[in-house]
C-alpha positions in Angstrom: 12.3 34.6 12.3 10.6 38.3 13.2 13.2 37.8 16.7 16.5 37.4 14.2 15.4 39.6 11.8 14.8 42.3 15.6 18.4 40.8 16.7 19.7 41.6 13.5 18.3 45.7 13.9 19.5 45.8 16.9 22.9 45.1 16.4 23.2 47.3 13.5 21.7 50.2 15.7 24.2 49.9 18.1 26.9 49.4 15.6 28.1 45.9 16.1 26.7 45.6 12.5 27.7 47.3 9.6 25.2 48.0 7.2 26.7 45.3 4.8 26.4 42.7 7.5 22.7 43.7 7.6 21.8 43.8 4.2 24.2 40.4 3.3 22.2 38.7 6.8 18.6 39.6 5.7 19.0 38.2 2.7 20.7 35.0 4.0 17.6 35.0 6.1 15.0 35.5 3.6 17.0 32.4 1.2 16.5 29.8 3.6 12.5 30.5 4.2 12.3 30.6 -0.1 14.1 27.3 -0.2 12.3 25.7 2.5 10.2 23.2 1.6 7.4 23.8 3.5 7.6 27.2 2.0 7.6 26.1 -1.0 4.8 23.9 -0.5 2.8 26.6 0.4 3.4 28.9 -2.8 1.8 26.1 -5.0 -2.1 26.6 -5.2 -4.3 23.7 -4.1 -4.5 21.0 -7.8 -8.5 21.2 -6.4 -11.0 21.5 -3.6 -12.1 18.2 -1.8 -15.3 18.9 -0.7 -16.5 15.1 0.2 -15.6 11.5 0.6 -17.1 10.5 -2.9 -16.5 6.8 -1.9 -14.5 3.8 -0.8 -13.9 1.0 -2.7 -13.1 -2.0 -0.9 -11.4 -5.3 -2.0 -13.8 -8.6 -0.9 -13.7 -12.1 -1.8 -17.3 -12.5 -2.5 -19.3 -9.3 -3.8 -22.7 -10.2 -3.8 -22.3 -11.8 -0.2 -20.8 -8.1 0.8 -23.6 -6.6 -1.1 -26.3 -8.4 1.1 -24.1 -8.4 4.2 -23.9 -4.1 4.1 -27.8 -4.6 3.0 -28.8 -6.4 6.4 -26.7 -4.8 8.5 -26.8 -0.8 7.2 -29.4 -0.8 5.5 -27.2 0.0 2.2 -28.7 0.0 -1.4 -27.3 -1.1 -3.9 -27.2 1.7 -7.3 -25.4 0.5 -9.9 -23.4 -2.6 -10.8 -20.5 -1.6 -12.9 -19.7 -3.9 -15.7 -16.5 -4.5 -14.2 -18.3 -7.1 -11.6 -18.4 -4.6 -8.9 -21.6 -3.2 -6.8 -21.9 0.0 -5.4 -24.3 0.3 -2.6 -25.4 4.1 -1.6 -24.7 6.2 1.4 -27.1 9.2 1.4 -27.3 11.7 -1.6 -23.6 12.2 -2.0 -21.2 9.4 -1.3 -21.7 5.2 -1.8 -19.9 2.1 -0.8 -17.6 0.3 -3.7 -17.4 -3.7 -3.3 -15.0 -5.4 -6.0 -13.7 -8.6 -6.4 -10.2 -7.6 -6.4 -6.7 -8.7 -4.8 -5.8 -8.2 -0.8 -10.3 -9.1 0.3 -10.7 -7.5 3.5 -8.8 -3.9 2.4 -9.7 -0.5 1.4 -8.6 -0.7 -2.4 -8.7 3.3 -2.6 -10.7 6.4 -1.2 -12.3 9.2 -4.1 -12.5 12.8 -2.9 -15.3 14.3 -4.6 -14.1 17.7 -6.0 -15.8 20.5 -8.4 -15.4 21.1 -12.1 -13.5 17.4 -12.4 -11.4 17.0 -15.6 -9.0 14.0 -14.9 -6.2 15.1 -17.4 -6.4 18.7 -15.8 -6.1 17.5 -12.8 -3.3 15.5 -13.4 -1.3 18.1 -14.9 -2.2 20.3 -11.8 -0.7 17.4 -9.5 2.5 17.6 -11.3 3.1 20.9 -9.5 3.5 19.1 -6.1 6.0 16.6 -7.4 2.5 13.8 -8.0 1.9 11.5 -10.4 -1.2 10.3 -11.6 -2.6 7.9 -13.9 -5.6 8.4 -15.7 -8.0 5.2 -16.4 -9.9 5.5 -19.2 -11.9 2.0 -19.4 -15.7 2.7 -19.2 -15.8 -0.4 -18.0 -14.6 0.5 -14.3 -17.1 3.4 -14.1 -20.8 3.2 -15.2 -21.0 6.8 -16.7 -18.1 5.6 -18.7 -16.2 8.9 -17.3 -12.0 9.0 -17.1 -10.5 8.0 -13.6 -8.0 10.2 -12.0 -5.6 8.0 -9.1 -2.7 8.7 -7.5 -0.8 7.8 -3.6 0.0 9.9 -1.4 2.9 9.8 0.9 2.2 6.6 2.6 1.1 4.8 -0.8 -2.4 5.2 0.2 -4.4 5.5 -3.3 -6.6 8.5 -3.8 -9.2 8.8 -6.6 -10.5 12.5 -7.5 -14.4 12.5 -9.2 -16.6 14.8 -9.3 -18.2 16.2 -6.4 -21.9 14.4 -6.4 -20.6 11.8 -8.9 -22.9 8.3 -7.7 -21.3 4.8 -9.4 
């Protein structure tokens, strides 16, 4: 753009521009970046900060056979068993392992970001700003603090969970 807005000058320097040409270019010029979409992308802030890969949770046939199976092989512990039938087994001080009897066994049934200052509704009203919507879960059940779940896809339906940052099953 900074060589058309130079080709621009020096036309009008030279007077194969008039100064309405200019003026009527520049602005044509400085529309199209505002309504492109990558600009505009950029002008909305961040909804929040991932600063770690929380967790997976993946979708087996047989959870306690997981469970032992990441035990023997990784060395995996599990700590905490939501009451929702799942296990999640630890991976060092910040992140675990989810294993849930759920549909589609052998698939990754979503990936949590782990994030600062987490409130799910917040958050979700945040995501509206880039065009996402999220649903909020509120069944203690899936969760053993009991805390709200924030999910949502991104562009190639993958599904995303935000939690806070440190947050351990």
């Amino acid at each position: 753009m900074k060589t058309e807005i130079e080709n621009l000058v020096d036309r009008f320097e030279s007077k194969t521009l008039s100064r309405r040409e200019l003026v009527a270019s520049l602005l044509g010029l400085a529309g199209a970046v505002v309504a492109s979409p990558i600009v505009r992308a950029q002008q909305v802030q961040p909804s929040a900060i991932g600063l770690s890969l929380n967790h997976v949770s993946l979708s087996v046939a047989d959870v306690n056979r997981s469970a032992e199976f990441y035990n023997r092989v990784l060395g995996l512990e599990v700590i905490s068993r939501p009451a929702n039938g799942g296990i999640n087994m630890g991976l060092g001080s910040e992140s675990f392992l989810g294993l849930y009897q759920l549909q589609n066994p052998g698939s990754m049934h979503h990936l949590c970001i782990g994030v600062n200052n987490y409130d799910a509704d917040a958050l979700a009203a945040r995501l509206v700003d880039h065009g996402i919507t999220a649903s909020v879960n509120r069944d203690p059940a899936n969760r053993t603090s009991g805390g709200d779940q924030l999910y949502f896809n991104d562009p190639d339906g993958i599904r995303l969970q935000l939690a806070q940052h440190g947050y351990l099953g």
